[in-house]
TORVO-604014 format. One record per residue (C-alpha): x, y, z; residue number from 1. Coordinates in steps of 0.001 Angstrom, whole numbers, plus 500000, padded with zeros to 6 digits. Example, Ala and Ser with C-alpha at 12.3 -4.5 7.8 and 13.67 -1.06 7.14 Angstrom:
<pts>
<u 512300, v 495500, w 507800, nr 1>
<u 513670, v 498940, w 507140, nr 2>
</pts>
This chain:
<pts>
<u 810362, v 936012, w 383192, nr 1>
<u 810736, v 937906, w 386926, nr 2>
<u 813594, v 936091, w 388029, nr 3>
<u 812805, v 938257, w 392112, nr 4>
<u 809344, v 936176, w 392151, nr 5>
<u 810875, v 933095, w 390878, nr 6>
<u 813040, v 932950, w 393568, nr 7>
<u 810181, v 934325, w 396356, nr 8>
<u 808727, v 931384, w 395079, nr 9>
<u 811229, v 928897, w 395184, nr 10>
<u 811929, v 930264, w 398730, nr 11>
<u 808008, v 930038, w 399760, nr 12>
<u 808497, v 926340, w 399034, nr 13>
<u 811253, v 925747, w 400522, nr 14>
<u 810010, v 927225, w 403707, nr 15>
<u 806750, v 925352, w 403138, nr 16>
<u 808983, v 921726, w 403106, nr 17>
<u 811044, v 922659, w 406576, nr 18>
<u 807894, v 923846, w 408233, nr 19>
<u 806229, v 920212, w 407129, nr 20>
<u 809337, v 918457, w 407808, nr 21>
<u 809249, v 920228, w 411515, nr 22>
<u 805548, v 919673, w 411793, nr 23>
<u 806368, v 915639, w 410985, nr 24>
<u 809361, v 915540, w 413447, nr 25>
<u 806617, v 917420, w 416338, nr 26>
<u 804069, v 915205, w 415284, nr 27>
<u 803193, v 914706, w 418864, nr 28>
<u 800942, v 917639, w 418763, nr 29>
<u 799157, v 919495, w 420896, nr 30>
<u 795548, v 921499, w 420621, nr 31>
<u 796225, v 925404, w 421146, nr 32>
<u 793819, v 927966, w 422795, nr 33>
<u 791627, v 927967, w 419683, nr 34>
<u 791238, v 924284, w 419051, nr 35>
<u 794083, v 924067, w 416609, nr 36>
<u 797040, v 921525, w 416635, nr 37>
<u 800294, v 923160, w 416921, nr 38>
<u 803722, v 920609, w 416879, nr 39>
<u 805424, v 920128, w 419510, nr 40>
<u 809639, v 921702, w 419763, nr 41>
<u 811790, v 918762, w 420195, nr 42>
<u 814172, v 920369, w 422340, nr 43>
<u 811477, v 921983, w 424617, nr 44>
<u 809473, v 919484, w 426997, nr 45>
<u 806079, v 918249, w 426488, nr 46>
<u 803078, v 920446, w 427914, nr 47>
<u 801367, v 918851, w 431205, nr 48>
<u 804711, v 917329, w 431469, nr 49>
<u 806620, v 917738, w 435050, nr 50>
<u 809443, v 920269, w 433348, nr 51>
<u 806934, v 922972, w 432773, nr 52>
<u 804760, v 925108, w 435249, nr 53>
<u 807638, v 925342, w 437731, nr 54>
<u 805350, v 927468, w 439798, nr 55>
<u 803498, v 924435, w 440905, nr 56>
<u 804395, v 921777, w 443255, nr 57>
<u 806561, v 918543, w 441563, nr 58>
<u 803603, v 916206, w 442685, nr 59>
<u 800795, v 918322, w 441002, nr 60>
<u 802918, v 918210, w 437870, nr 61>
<u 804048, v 914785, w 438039, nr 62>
<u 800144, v 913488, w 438548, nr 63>
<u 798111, v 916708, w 438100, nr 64>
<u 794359, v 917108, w 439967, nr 65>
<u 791323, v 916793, w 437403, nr 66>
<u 790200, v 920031, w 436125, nr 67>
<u 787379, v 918798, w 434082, nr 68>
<u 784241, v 916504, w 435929, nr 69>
<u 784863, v 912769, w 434786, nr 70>
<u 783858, v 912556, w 430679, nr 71>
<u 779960, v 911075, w 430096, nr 72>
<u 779417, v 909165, w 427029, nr 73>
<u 777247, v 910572, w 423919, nr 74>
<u 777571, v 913741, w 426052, nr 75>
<u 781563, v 914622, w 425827, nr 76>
<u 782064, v 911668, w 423428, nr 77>
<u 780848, v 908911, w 421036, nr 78>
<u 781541, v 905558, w 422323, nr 79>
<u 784210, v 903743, w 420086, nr 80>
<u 783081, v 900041, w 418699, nr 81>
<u 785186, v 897315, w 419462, nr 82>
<u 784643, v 894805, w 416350, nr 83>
<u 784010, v 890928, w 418115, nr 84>
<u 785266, v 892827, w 421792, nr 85>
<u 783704, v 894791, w 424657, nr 86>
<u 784172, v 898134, w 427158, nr 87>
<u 785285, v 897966, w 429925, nr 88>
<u 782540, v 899360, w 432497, nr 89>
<u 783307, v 901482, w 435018, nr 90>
<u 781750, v 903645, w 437999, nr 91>
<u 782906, v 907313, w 439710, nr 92>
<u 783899, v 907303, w 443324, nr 93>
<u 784643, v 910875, w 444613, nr 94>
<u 784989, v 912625, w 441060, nr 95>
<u 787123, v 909299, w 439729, nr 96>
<u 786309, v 907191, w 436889, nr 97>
<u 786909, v 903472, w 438309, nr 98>
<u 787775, v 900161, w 436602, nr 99>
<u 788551, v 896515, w 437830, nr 100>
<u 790718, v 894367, w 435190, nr 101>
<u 791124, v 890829, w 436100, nr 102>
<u 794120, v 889069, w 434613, nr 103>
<u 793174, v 885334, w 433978, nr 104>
<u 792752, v 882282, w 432076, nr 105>
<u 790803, v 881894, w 429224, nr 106>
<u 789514, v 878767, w 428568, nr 107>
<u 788229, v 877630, w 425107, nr 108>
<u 788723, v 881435, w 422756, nr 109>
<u 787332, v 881280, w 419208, nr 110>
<u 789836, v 882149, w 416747, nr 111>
<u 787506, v 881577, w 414256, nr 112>
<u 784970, v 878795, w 413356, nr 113>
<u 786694, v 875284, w 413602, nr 114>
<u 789384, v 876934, w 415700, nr 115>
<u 789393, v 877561, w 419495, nr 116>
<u 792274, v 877507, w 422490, nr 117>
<u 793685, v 878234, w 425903, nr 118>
<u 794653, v 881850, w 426473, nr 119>
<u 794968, v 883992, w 428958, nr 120>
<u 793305, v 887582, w 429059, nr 121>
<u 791442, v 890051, w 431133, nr 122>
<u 787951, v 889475, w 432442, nr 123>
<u 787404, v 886456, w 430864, nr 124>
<u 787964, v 887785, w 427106, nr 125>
<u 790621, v 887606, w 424383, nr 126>
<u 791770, v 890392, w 424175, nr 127>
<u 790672, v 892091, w 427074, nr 128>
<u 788357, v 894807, w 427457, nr 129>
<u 788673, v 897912, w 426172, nr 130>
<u 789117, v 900525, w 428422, nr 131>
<u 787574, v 904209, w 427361, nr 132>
<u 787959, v 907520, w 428990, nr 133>
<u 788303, v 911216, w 428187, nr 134>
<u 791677, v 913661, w 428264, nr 135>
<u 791925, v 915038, w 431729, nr 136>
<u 789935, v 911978, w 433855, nr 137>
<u 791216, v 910946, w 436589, nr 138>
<u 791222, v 906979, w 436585, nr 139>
<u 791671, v 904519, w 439041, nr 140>
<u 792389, v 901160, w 438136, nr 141>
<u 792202, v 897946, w 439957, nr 142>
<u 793708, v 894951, w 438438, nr 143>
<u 793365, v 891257, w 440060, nr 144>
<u 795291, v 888627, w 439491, nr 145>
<u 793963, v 885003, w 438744, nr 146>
<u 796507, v 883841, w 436742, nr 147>
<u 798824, v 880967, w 438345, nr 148>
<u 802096, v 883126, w 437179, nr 149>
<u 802667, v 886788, w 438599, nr 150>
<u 801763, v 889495, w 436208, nr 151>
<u 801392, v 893379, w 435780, nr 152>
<u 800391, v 895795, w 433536, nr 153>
<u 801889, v 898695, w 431445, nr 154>
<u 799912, v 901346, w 429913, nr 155>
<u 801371, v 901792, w 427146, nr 156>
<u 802332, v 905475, w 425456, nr 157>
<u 800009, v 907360, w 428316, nr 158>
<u 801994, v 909893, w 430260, nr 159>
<u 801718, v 909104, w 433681, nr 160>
<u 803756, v 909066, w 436889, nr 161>
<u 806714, v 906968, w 437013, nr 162>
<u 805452, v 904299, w 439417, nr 163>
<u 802206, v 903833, w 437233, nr 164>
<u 804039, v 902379, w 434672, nr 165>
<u 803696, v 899016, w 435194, nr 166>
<u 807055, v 897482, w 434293, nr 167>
<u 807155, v 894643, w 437728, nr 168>
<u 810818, v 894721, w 438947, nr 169>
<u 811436, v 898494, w 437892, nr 170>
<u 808637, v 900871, w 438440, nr 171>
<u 806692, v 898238, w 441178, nr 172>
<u 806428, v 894751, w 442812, nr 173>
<u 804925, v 892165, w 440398, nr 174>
<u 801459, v 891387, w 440916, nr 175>
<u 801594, v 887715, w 442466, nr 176>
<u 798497, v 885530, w 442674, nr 177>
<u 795513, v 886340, w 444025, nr 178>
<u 796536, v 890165, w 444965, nr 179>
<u 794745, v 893099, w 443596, nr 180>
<u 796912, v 896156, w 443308, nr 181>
<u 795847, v 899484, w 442382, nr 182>
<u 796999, v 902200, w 439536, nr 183>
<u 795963, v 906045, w 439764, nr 184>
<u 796545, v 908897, w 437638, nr 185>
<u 795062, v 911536, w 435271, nr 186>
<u 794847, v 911305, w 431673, nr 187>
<u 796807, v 914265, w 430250, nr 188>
<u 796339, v 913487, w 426338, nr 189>
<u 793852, v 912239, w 424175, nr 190>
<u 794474, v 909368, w 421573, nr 191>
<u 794337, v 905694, w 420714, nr 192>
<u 796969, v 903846, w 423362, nr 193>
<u 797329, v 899773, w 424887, nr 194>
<u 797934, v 898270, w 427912, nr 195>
<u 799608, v 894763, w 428107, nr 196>
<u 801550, v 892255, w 430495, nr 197>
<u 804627, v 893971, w 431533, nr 198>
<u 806189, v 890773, w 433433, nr 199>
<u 807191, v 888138, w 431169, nr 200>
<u 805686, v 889699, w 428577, nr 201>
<u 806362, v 887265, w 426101, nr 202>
<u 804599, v 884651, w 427291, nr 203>
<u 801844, v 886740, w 428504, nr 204>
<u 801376, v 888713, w 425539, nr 205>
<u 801491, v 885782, w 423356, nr 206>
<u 799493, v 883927, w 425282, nr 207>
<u 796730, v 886567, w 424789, nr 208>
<u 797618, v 889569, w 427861, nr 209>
<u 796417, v 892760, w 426059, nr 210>
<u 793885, v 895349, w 425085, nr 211>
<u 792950, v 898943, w 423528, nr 212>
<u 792628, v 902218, w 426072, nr 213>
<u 790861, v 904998, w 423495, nr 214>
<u 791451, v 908277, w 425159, nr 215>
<u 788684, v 911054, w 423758, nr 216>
<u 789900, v 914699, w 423340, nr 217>
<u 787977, v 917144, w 425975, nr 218>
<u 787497, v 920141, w 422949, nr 219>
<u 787659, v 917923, w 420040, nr 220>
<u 788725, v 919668, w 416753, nr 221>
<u 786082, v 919208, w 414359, nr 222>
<u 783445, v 916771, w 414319, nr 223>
<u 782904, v 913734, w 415884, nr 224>
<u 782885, v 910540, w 414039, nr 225>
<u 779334, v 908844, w 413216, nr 226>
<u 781259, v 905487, w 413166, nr 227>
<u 784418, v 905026, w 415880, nr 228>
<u 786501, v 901418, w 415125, nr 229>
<u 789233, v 900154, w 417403, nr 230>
<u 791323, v 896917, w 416539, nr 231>
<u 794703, v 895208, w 418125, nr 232>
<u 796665, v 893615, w 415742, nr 233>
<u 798397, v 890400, w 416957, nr 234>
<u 799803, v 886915, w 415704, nr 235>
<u 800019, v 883499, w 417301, nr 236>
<u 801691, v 880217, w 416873, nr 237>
<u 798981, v 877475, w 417402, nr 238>
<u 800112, v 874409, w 415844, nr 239>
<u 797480, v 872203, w 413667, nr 240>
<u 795407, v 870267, w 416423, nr 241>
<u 796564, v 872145, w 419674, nr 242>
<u 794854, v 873916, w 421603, nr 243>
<u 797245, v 876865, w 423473, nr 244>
<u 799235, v 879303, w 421740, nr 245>
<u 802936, v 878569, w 421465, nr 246>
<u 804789, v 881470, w 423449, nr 247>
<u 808643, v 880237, w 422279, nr 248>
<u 807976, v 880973, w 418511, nr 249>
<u 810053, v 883750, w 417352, nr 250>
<u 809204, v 884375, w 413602, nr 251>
<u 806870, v 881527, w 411952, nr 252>
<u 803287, v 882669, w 413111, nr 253>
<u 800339, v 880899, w 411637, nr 254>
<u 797425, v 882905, w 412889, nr 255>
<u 796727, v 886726, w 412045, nr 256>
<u 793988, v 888177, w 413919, nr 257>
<u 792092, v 891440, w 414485, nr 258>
<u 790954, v 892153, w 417847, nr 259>
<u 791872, v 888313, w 418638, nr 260>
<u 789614, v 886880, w 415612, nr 261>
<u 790631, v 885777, w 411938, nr 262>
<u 788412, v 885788, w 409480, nr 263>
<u 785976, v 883896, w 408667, nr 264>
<u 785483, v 885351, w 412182, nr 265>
<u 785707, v 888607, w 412115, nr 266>
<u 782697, v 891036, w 412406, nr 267>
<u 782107, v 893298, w 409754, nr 268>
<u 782175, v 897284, w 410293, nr 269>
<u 779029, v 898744, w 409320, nr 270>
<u 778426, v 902191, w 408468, nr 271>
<u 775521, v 904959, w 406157, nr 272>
<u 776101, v 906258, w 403241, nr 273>
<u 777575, v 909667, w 404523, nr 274>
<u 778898, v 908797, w 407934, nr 275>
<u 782490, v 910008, w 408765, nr 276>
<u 784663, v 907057, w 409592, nr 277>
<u 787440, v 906319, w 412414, nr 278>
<u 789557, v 903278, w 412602, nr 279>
<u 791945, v 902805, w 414877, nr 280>
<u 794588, v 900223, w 414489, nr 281>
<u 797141, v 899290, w 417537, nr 282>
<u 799530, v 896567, w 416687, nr 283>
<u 800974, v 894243, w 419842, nr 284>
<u 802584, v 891767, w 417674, nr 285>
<u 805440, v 889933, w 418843, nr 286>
<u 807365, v 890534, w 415470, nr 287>
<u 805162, v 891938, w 412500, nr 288>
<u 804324, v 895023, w 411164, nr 289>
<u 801118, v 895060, w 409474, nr 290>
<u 800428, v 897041, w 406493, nr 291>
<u 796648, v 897665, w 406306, nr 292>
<u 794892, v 898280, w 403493, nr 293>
<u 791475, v 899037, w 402929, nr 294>
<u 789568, v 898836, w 399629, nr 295>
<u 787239, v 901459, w 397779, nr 296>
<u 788772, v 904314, w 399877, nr 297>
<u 791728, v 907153, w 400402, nr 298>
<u 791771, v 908499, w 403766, nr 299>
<u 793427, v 910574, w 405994, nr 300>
<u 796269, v 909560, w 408874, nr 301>
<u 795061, v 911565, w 411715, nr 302>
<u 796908, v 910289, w 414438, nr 303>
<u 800030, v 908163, w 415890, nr 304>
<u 800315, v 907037, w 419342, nr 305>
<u 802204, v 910070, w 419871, nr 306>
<u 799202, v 911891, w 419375, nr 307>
<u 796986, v 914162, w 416836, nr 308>
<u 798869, v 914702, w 413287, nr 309>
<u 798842, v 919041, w 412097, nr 310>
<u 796457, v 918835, w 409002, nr 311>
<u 799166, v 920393, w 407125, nr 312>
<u 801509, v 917431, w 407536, nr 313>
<u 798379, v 914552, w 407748, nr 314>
<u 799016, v 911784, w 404431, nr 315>
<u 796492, v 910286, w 402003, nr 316>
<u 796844, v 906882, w 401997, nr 317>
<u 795074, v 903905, w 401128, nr 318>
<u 797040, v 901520, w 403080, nr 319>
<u 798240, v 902208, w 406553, nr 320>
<u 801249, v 900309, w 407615, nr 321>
<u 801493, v 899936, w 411777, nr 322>
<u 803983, v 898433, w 413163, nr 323>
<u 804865, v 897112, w 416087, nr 324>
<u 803919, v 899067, w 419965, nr 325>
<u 802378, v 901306, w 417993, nr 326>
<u 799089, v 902876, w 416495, nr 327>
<u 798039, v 904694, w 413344, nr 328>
<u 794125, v 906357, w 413080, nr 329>
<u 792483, v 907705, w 409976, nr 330>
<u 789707, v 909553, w 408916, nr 331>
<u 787239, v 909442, w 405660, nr 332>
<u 783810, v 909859, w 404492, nr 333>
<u 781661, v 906331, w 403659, nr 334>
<u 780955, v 908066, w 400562, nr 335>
<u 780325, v 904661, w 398484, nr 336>
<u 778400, v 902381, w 398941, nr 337>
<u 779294, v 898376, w 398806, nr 338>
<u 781435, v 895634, w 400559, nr 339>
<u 785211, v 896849, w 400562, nr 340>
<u 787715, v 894525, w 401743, nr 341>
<u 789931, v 895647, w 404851, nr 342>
<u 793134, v 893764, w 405571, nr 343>
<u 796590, v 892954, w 405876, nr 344>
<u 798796, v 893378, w 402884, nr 345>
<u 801479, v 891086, w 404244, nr 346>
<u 799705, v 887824, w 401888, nr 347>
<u 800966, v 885297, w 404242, nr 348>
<u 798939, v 887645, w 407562, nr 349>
<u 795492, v 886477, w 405933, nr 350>
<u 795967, v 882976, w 405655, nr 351>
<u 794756, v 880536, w 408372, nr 352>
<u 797817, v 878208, w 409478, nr 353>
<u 799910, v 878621, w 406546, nr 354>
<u 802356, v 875956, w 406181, nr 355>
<u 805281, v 875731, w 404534, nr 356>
<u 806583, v 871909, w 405616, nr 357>
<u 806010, v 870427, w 401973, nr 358>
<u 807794, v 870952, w 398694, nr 359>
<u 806456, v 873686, w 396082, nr 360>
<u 804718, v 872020, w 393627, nr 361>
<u 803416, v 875191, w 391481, nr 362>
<u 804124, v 874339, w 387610, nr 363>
<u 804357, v 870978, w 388155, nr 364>
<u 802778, v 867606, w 385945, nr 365>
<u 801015, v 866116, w 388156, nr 366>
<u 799756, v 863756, w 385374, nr 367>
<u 799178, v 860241, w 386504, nr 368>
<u 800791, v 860944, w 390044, nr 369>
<u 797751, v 860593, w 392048, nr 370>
<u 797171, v 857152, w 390781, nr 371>
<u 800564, v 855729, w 391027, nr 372>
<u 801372, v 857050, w 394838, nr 373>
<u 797500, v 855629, w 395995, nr 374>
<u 799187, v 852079, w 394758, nr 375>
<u 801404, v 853110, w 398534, nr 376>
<u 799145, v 855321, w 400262, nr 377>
<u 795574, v 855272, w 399928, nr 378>
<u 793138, v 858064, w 399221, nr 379>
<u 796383, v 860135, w 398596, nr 380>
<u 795583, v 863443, w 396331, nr 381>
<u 798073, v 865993, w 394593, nr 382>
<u 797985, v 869652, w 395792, nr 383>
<u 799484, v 873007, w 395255, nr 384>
<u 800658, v 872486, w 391786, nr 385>
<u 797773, v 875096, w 390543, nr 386>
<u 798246, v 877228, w 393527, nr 387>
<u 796126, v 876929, w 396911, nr 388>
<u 793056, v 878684, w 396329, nr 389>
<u 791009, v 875668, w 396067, nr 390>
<u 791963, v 874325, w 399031, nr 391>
<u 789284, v 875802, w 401452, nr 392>
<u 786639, v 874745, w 399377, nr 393>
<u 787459, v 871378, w 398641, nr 394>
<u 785442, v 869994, w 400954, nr 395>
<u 788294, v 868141, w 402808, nr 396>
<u 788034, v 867155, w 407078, nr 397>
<u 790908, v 869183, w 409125, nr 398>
<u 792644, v 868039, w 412077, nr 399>
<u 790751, v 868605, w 415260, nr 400>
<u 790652, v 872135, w 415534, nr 401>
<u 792808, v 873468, w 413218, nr 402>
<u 791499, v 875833, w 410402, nr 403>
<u 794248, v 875309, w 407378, nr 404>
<u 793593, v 877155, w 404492, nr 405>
<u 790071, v 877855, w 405330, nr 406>
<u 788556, v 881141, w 404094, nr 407>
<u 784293, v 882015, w 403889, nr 408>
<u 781270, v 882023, w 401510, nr 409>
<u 780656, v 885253, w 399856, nr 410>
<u 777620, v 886295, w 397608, nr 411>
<u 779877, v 884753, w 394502, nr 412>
<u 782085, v 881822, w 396082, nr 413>
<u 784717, v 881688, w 397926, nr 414>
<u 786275, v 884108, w 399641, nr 415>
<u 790038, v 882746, w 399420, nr 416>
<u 791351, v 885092, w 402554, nr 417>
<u 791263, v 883803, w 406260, nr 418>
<u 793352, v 885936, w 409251, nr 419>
<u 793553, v 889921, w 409114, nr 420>
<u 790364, v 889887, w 406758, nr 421>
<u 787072, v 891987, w 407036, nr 422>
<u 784956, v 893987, w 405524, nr 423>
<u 783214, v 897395, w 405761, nr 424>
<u 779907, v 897343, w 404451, nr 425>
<u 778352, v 900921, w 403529, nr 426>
<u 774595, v 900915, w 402688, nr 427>
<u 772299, v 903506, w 401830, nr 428>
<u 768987, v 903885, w 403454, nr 429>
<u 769890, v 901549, w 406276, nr 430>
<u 768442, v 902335, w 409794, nr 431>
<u 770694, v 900769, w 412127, nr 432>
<u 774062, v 899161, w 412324, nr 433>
<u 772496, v 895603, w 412650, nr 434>
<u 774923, v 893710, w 409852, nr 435>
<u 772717, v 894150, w 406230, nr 436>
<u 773948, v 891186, w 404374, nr 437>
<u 775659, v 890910, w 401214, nr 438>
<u 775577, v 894098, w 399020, nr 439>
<u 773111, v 894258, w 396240, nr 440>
<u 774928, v 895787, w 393199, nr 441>
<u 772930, v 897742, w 390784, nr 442>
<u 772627, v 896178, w 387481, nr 443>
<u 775587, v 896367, w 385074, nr 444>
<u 778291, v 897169, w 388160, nr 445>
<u 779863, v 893439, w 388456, nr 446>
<u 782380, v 892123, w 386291, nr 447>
<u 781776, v 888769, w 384836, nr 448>
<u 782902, v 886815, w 382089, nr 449>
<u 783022, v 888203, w 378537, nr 450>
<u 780809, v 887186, w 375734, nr 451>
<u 781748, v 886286, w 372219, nr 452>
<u 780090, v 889323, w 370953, nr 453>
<u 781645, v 891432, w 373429, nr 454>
<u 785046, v 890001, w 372543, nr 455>
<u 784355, v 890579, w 368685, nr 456>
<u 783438, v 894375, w 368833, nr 457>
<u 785731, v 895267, w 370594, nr 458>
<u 788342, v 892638, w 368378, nr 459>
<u 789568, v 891325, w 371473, nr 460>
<u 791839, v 888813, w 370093, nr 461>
<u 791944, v 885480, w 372977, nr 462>
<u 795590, v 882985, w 373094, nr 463>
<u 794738, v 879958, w 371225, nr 464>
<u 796057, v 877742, w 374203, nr 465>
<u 793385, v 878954, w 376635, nr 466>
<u 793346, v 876427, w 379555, nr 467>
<u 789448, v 874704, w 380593, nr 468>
<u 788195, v 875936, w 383455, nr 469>
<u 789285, v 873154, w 386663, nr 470>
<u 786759, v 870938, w 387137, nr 471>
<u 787372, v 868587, w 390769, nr 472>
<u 785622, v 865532, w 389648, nr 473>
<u 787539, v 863687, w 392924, nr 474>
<u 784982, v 861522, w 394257, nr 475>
<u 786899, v 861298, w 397405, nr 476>
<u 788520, v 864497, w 399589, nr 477>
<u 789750, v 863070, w 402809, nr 478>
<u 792598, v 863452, w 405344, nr 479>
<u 793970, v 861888, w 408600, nr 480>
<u 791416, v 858548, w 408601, nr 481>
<u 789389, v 857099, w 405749, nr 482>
<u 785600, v 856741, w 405305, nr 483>
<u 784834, v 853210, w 406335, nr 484>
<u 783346, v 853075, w 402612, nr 485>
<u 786147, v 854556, w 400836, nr 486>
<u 785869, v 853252, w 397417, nr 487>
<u 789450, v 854074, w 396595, nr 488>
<u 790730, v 852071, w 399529, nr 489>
<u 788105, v 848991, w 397992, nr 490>
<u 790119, v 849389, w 394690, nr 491>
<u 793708, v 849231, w 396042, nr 492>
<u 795101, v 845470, w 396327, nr 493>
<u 797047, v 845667, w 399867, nr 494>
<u 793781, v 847801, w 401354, nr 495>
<u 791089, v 845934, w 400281, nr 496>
<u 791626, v 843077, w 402850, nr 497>
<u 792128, v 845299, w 405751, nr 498>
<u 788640, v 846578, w 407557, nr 499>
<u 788487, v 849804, w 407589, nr 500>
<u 787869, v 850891, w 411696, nr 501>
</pts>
């Protein structure tokens, strides 16, 4: 054995991990002369930042000039799709890209189906628009305030001048009622950033007070995506019946929502056979980090709010965990075809109003307990000792607007998922992005139950305590008040005197 090329070896790899581990610590990277990414030194400063090119005056490198004309759409970028949102429009004045947020109430949001509230946002959507530019714009924003509570706004991870910032109290005046106060400055980096409420942010933010800003490289490296998908992450508190988010909760959310819908709200994403894929995830949570995984697919981490990942240190993943104030993007091929499941791993982020106020009844004989606690209340029926899967199906009337449990039909029942749920549908041979239905599986591709000849050649042997399959045979499903017909309330003694309003 050479012992001399062992070592080289050894050393090669060695060298190898430090120069990943380096690349990982840089990962705000940076495009060189030839289109490449290079890491950035952590002890040197930033590029385009106000420590470097000490030849030029502190103002031009604190808020450079444009060198570029503003970025055009389909010409020096693809638009990205906001799933259930919009883009913000904008103009150019005198070489500058120009956009008008309004902060302001919201009345009436859809959550999802069944489910609707009070919110505040920005021109009269939850979340607000998304704003879209490209790396070296100059932008000038005007944002207006209609809320009844002073606001401002913080755009957050762009590098800007100090007083852009947004944070009221530190970096500027807060924006009071009915003033309009404008922000100016050019975009020095490209990448998937936010802007939110930077005044009471927690009420603001919870109450809705955020949105996406997708910056678009100038030279991007590569090629473009066919298919470009933003989301914001974020989690309310709206309490069974009421109808305004609930700003003072700290840790027991009950709503999960992408881009300010849960599912069975959510738009799917839609893409060919073929087309390269972009999601980008941004996560303004209050508390949660969000782990999201999508189905069918490994794909590449391209990007951090802190900008575009070196290839050499980018990670396969099938799950991409965000968490909070910041954002993750990755990269694949829609290379097969079907309807793949995209959500939040966290199993309690894609339920819809999850309680936990009752005792846990899983393993449970229930036996006989339905009948004897009717004899006291009425219409009363067992649940949870099987698990809650059946729950959104049952048939049973919610609260006024309140969505517990509730999930969505799917080409094969119930789909028993609600919050941080969609789905990316690939097709083959479609000809535009118009949502094709359900996927249409070739024959022999979908598992279903086993047959008794199946079971024998392959001597499948089966437990001899097998339990039926559940059969609800309950003529009755109600909550909150009775039908005026209810037969059970005819058959209990105390009830069947009283009229039934």
């Amino acid at each position: 054995m050479n012992t001399t090329n062992t070592r080289d070896a050894i050393m090669m790899t060695r060298r190898k991990f430090v120069a990943g581990a380096a690349t990982i610590a840089g990962s705000a990277a940076l495009l060189d002369a030839h289109g490449q990414v290079k890491a950035r030194e952590a002890d040197k400063p930033r590029e385009t930042t106000a420590a470097v090119n000490k030849n030029k005056p502190l103002m031009e490198r604190i808020d450079p000039n444009p060198a570029h004309p503003p970025g055009q759409a389909g010409k020096d970028y693809a638009p990205v799709i906001t799933p259930n949102g919009s883009t913000l429009p904008w103009k150019i004045v005198d070489g500058v890209k120009v956009y008008h947020l309004v902060a302001e109430p919201v009345s009436w949001h859809e959550f999802a189906p069944g489910l609707v509230a009070n919110c505040w946002g920005y021109n009269g959507s939850v979340h607000g628009p998304t704003i879209e530019a490209v790396e070296g714009d100059r932008v000038r924003i005007y944002v207006t305030n209609r809320l009844p509570a002073p606001t401002s706004v913080h755009w957050h991870g762009i590098l800007l001048p100090n007083g852009m910032d947004g944070v009221a109290g530190l970096n500027q005046k807060a924006i009071q009622p009915g003033e309009t106060f404008r922000y100016e400055f050019t975009l020095r980096q490209h990448g998937t950033h936010m802007y939110h409420s930077h005044h009471d942010e927690m009420t603001q933010m919870a109450m809705g007070m955020m949105g996406l800003f997708i910056i678009h490289p100038r030279n991007p490296k590569g090629h473009r995506p066919d298919r470009d998908f933003a989301f914001m992450l974020s989690e309310w508190k709206i309490e069974v019946g009421a109808s305004r988010p609930d700003p003072n909760e700290m840790t027991d959310f009950n709503i999960f929502t992408f881009n300010a819908k849960a599912f069975p709200g959510t738009a799917p994403l839609v893409a060919k056979l073929g087309d390269r894929v972009r999601i980008r995830l941004s996560n303004l949570s209050a508390m949660s980090h969000h782990p999201i995984h999508l189905h069918g697919y490994q794909f590449r981490i391209t990007e951090t709010d802190g900008g575009q990942i070196p290839d050499s240190a980018q990670q396969h993943e099938t799950t991409a965990l965000t968490q909070v104030g910041s954002t993750r993007t990755f990269d694949f091929v829609a290379d097969e075809p079907g309807d793949w499941a995209l959500h939040c791993h966290m199993t309690h982020h894609v339920m819809n109003q999850m309680g936990h106020e009752f005792g846990n009844l899983v393993g449970i004989q229930t036996q006989g307990l339905n009948q004897k606690i009717r004899q006291l209340i009425p219409g009363y029926m067992v649940m949870g000792q099987d698990g809650m899967g059946d729950m959104g199906e049952m048939g049973m009337k919610n609260p006024r607007n309140s969505i517990p449990m509730v999930g969505g039909e799917g080409p094969f029942g119930y789909i028993t998922m609600g919050g941080m749920f969609t789905i990316l549908k690939v097709r083959a041979g479609i000809t535009s992005y118009e949502d094709p239905g359900w996927y249409k599986h070739p024959p022999g591709t979908v598992a279903e139950m086993a047959s008794a000849e199946e079971l024998r050649r392959d001597a499948v042997e089966l437990p001899k305590d097998l339990p039926q399959a559940a059969l609800f045979k309950t003529e009755e499903l109600w909550c909150g008040a009775p039908p005026a017909n209810s037969a059970l309330l005819a058959q209990n003694p105390v009830t069947a005197r009283i009229k039934v309003q």
